[in-house]
C-alpha positions in Angstrom: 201.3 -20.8 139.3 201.0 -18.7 136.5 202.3 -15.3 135.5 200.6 -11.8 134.7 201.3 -12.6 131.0 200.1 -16.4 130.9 196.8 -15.3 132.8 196.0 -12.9 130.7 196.5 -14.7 127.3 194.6 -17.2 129.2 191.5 -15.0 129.3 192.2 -13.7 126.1 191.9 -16.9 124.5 188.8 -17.6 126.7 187.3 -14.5 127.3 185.6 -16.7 131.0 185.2 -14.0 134.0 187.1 -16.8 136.2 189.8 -16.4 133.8 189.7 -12.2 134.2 189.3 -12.4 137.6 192.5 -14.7 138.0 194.3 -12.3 135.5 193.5 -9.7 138.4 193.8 -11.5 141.4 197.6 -12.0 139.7 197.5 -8.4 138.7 197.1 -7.0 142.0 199.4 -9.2 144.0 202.1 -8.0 142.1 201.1 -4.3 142.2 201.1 -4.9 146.0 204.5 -6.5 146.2 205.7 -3.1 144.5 207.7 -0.8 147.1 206.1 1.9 145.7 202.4 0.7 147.0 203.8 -0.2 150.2 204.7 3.2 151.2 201.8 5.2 149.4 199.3 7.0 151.6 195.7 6.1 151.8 192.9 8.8 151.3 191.0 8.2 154.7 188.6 11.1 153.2 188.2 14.7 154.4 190.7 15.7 157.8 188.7 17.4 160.3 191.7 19.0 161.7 192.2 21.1 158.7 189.0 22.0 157.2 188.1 25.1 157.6 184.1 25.8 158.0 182.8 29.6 157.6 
C-alpha cells in the first residue's frame, strides 16, 4: 500500500484523476486516524434550541 508521499508523486508524475483520487482517498484516511478529528464536533446546522426569532 502506498503512502501519502508516494501517491502523490504518483499523480504528479501522471497527472490521471485515479491517481488524485487515490492520493485523497490516502489523504483522508490519515486525517481520520488523527485524534484530533476523532473528537471534533460536527456543524449539524442552525440549533433550534438557541435561536432566537423576533
Amino acid at each position: 500500500m502506498m503512502d501519502e508521499k508516494d501517491a502523490w508523486n504518483a499523480f504528479f508524475k501522471s497527472g490521471s484523476v485515479l491517481d488524485y483520487l487515490e492520493y485523497k482517498a490516502i489523504q483522508h484516511q490519515n486525517d481520520a486516524s488523527l485524534p484530533e478529528a476523532k473528537n471534533e464536533v460536527q456543524n449539524q446546522g442552525a440549533d433550534t434550541q438557541t435561536t432566537e426569532y423576533r
